[in-house]
N, C-alpha and C positions, 0 to 999 in steps of 0.2 A: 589625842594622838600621842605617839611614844616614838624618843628618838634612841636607837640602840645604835649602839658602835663596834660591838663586839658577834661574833656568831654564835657563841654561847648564849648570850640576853637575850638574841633576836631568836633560837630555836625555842630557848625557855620560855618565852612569851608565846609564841605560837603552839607549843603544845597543850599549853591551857585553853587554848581556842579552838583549836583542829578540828574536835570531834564531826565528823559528817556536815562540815561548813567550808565552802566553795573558795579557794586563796585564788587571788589575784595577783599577778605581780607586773607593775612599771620600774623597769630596768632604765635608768638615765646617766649621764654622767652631772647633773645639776644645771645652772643657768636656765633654769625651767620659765618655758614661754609660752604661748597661749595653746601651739603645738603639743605641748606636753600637755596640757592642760584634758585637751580633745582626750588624751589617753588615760588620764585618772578618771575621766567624768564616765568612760563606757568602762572599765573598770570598776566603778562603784556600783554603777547601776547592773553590774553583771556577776556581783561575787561578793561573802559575806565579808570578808577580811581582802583589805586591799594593801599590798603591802608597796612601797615606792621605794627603790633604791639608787643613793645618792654615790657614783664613784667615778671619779675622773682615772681612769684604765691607761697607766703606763704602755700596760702590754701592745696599745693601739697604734700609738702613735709613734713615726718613723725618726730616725735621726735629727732630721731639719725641721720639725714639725713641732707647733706650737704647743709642747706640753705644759712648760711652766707659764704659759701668757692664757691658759684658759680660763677661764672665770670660774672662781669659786666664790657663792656665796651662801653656806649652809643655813643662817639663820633665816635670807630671806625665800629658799628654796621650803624651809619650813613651816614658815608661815602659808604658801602657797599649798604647801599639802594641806593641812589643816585647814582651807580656806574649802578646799574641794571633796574633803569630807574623809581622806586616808586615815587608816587607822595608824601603821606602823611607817617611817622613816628608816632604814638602814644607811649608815654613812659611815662606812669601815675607812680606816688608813690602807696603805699599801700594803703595811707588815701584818695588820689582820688576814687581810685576803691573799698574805702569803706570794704580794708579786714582787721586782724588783722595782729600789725605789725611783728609779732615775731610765733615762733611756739609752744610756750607756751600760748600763748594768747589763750581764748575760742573761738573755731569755731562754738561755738553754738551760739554768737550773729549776725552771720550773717546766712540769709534767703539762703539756698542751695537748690542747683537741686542733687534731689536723683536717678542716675539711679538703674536699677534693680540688685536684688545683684547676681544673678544668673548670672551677666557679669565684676560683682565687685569681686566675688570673687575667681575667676580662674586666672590663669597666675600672671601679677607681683599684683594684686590687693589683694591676698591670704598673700604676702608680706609687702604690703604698705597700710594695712587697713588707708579711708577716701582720699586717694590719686585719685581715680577717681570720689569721690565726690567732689573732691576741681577743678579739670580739668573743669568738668561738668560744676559747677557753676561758674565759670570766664568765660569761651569759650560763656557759654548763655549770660552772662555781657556783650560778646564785639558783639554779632547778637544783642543785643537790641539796644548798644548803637553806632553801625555802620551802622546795616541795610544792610550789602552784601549781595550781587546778591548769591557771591561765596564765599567758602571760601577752603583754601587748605593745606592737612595735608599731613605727610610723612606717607609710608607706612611699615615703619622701627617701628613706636609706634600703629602696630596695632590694641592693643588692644584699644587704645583710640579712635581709626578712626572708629570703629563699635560699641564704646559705644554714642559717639557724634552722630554718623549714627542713633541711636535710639533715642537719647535723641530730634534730628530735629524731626524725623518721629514722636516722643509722641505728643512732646508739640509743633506741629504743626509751628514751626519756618518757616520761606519762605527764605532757602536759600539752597543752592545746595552745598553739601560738594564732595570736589572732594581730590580723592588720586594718590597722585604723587609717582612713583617708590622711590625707597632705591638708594641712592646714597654712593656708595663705592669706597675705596682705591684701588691701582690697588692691593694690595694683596685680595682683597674681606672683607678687615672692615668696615662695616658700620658706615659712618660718624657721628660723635657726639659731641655734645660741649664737652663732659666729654671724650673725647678721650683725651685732652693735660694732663691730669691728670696723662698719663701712660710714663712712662719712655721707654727705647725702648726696653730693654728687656720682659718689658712686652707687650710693642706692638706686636713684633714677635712670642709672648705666643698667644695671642688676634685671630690672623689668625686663628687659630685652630677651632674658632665658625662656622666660614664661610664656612671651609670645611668641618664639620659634615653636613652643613646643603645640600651641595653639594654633600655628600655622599648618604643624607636621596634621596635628589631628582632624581639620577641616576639612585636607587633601586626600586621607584614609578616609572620612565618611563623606566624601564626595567617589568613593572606590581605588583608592590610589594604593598597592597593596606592594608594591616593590619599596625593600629596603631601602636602595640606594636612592633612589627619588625621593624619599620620604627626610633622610637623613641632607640630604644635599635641602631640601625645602627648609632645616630647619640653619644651616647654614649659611645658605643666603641669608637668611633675618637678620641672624646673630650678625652678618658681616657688615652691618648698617650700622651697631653698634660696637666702632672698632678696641673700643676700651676693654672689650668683653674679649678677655682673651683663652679663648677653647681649650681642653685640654682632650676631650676626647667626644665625639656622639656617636651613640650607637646604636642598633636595632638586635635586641636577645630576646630569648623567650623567658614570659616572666619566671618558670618555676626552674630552667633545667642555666639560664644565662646562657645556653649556645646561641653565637649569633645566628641569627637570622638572614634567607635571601630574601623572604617575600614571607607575610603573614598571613597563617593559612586560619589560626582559630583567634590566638593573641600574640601582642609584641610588646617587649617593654622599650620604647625611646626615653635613652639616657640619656644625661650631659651632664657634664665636670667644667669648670670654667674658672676662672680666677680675674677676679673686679679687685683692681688695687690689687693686694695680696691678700686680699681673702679668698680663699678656694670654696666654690660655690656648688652643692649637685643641685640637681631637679630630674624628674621625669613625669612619663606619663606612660598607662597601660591601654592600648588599640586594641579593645576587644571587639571580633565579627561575631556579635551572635544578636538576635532578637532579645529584647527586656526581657526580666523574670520578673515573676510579682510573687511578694513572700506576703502571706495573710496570718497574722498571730491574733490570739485575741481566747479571753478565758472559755470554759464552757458554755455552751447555750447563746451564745452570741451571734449565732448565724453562720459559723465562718463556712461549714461543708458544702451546705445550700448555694451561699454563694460563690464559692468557689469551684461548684461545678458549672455556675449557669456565667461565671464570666470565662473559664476554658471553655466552654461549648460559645458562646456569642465570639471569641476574637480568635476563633479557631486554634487553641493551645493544648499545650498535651497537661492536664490536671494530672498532677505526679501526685497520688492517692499516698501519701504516707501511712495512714493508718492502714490501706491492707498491706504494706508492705511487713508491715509489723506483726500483722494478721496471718500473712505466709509463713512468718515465721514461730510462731505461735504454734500452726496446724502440724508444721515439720516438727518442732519437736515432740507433739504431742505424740504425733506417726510415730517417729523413732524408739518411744518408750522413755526418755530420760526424763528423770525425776526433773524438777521445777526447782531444787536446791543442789544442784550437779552444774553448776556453774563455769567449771572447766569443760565437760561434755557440751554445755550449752557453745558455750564459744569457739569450741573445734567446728559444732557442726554448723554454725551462721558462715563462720569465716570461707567454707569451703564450698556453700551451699552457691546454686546459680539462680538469680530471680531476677525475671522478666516484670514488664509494664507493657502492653499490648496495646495504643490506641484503636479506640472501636467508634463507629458510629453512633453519633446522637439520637437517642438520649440512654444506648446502651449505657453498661460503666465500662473502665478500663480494665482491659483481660489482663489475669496474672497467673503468671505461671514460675513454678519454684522445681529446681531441677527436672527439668521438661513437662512439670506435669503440669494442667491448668487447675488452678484452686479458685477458680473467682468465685463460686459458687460457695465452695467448701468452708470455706477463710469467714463466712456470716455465719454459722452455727452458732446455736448456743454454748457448746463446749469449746471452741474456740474464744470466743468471748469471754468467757470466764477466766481467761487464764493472761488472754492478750496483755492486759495491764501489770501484772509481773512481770511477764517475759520483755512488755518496754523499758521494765526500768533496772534490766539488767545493761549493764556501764558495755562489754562486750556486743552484744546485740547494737546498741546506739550507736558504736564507733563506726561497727561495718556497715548498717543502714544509711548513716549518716556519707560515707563514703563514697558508696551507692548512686545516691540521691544525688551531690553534690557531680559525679559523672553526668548523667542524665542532665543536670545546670550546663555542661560545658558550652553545648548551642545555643542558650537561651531557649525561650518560647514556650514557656512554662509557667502553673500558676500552683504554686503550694501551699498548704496550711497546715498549724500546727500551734505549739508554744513558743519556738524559738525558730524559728525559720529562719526569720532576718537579724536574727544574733550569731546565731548557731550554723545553720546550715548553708544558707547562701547571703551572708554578712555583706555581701557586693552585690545584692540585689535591686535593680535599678527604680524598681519600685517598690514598698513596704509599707502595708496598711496595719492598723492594729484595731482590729474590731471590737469592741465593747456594749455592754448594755448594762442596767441597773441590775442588781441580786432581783429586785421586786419584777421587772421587766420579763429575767429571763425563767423565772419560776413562773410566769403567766404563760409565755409562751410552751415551758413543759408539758404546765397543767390543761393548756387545750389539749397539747398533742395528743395525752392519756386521754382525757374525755372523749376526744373522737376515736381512741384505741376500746371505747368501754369500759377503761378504767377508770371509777370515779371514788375510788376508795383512800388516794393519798391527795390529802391536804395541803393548798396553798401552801401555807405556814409550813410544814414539812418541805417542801420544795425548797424556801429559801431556807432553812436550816443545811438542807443539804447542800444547798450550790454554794453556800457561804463557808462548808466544810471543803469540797472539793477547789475553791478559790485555794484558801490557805494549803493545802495540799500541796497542787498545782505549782503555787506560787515559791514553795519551799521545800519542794522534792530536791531529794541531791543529786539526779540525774535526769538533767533538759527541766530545769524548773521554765515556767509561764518568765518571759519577758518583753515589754515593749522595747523596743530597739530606740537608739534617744534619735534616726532619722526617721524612724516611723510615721504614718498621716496617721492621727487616731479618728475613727468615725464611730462616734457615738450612737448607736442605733434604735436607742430606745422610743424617739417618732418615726423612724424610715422603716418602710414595707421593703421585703426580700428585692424588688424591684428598683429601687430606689438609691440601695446601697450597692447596686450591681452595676447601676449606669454611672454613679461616683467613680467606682474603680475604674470601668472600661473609658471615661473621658479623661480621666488621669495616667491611661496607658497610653491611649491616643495621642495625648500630649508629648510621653517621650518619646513613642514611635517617630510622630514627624519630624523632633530634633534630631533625631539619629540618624 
């Protein structure tokens, strides 16, 4: 691991690595807790170079607010990256990173990213007026001067993860913000650097947050869909613990922060509170929709077979990815554009319209691309042939990917693919990662071919080949193969297509009836 201080060190390092390898980057201010931790670990396991950065952000923090009482401790934040496997640490000064040193200093000499105030100033921002300006414009300082692939926030600072979420989508940043769950105490506190602040009495105070909000959520899946009900539920709690003094709760929508009167698909329940004087958030997201089930898992493993036959048994719409990929394949080919016209390619996916038609068992799912039906067409051999370039053009995935992740909004969906539960629906309530031996799934090939009358390629070929397509797969620069670290892995190499199909369906079962 390499610790740079400077932005010079830290791009000259990274250019020797760049080449067509996947950056990551955890943005922190240090005092790294087990919370942070959750974030470097899907981080590693999702990107070649993980880069961590260490900076306590003047810019953030308000006048009366704890800038010089925050805990700095870079040498044991570094061992802590090193421990989880990061490659690079950054831990610039303020005069690096170009901000003022002090919180008196004008923030008006430096150049800010303004998001909308319509997101600035609900929840803690109504609070800590200039504090999601100050977020804003450091978090864009380190996409410009890192260049991640990724970057990855908790879902504990909400509000910040759907202001950043905008602030990418505006100014057209090329990096994919990903939110990693709330990592909690086993009392349900969510982890914080500014937890050591509280002594233990008031720790045991603190609990009280976590069960209002567990309160608010029993009363939603028992159908309780009014705001103001749901927020007054979580009030009462709080008011049994009078130590817990409120600062604000609310009901917004997770991605746009308007409040909410009643949640129609999701609601984000916030709270701010102050134990002692430590100012404490928490929330939680009310989402109405039925489970998804994301199924990843290398080639040959089974996953389309069963992935049709557990959408058909619990009656779901099986979101076909590969023909969607497939529609897009046929389209271009229709259009005439060359297969290295990469601009053309991306004009015409972006603007193109494609359906998923649920059909009757044991039909497949009808697809149609700008009104026309191709379910048929989208199997050719000439389509085929081409489909695996046109997926791994970066343009085609964004818009698919977008697609798909609509069609997520209800639930009641069962996908597969390479990164499903990474990638595409990372909040998936269920997520298998299907498996089988290289020697397994070259046997099951090699029947398929024998019963096609093909008996001219050899076992031994087969796992040569699946062992080439693994590494592939696994190290492509766009949607490489990944198990998700919540994933159930099922091994498949003794279970019959039957076997591994009743697994899934009793483990959806299972979160059906919590839900």
């Amino acid at each position: 691991m390499h610790l740079y201080k400077t932005v010079a060190g830290l791009r000259s390092a990274l250019a020797s690595r760049r080449d067509r390898r996947a950056i990551g980057l955890v943005p922190t201010m240090g005092a790294l807790h087990l919370g942070h931790a959750s974030l470097i670990q899907r981080a590693v396991a999702e990107n070649d170079i993980v880069v961590v950065s260490i900076f306590v952000n003047p810019l953030q923090f308000g006048p009366s607010e704890d800038l010089q009482e925050y805990p700095r401790q870079l040498e044991k934040d570094c061992r802590v990256c090193e421990q989880y496997g990061v490659d690079i640490v950054f831990a610039p000064t303020v005069e690096e990173m170009g901000t003022p040193p002090s919180q008196e200093s004008p923030s008006s000499t430096v150049t800010a990213v303004v998001p909308p105030p319509e997101m600035t100033s609900v929840l803690c921002g109504q609070f800590r007026p200039g504090h999601f300006q100050g977020v804003a414009t450091i978090v864009t300082k380190l996409f410009n001067i890192i260049a991640p692939n990724n970057a990855y926030f908790g879902e504990k600072d909400a509000q910040q993860l759907a202001i950043l979420r905008r602030v990418v989508k505006d100014l057209n940043i090329p990096v994919e913000v990903k939110a990693c769950p709330t990592v909690r105490e086993a009392s349900g506190l969510a982890l914080s650097s500014r937890n050591q602040y509280l002594s233990e009495t008031e720790r045991e105070q603190a609990k009280a947050i976590y069960r209002s909000l567990q309160a608010a959520r029993k009363a939603f899946c028992t159908g309780e869909r009014e705001a103001f009900k749901l927020i007054n539920i979580v009030k009462q709690e709080l008011a049994l613990t009078p130590e817990v003094k409120v600062q604000y709760v609310e009901l917004v929508h997770p991605q746009t922060l308007t409040r909410l009167e009643k949640i129609e698909e999701a609601g984000l329940l916030a709270i701010a509170a102050y134990v002692g004087s430590t100012r404490l958030i928490d929330n939680v997201i009310l989402r109405h929709r039925r489970p998804i089930i994301a199924i990843d898992g290398p080639a040959g493993a089974g996953k389309s077979t069963v992935t049709r036959r557990v959408a058909q048994s619990l009656n779901l719409l099986h979101l076909d990815t590969g023909a969607m990929y497939r529609a897009v394949a046929w389209l271009v080919m229709r259009s005439g554009i060359s297969l290295d016209d990469e601009g053309a390619i991306a004009e015409l996916v972006t603007q193109a319209n494609l359906e998923l038609i649920p059909a009757e068992p044991p039909n497949p799912t009808r697809v149609k691309i700008n009104g026309e039906d191709v379910t048929e067409t989208i199997r050719t051999p000439e389509v085929t042939a081409i489909v695996s370039q046109i997926a791994a053009k970066a343009s085609v995935r964004q818009a698919l990917v977008q697609q798909q992740q609509r069609y997520g909004k209800t639930g009641g969906i069962v996908a597969e693919g390479r990164d499903i539960g990474t990638a595409v629906f990372p909040d998936a309530e269920l997520k298998i990662f299907l498996t089988a031996s290289v020697e397994e799934r070259a046997k099951r090939r090699w029947q398929d071919f024998k019963e096609q009358g093909r008996e001219e390629i050899s076992l031994e070929q087969l796992e040569q080949d699946i062992q080439a397509r693994d590494y592939f797969d696994s190290h492509r620069e766009i949607a490489p193969l990944q198990q998700a670290i919540d994933a159930i892995k099922i091994d498949t190499d003794k279970l019959s297509i039957e076997e591994v199909t009743e697994q899934i369906i009793n483990l959806y079962e299972q979160l059906d009836s919590k839900a």
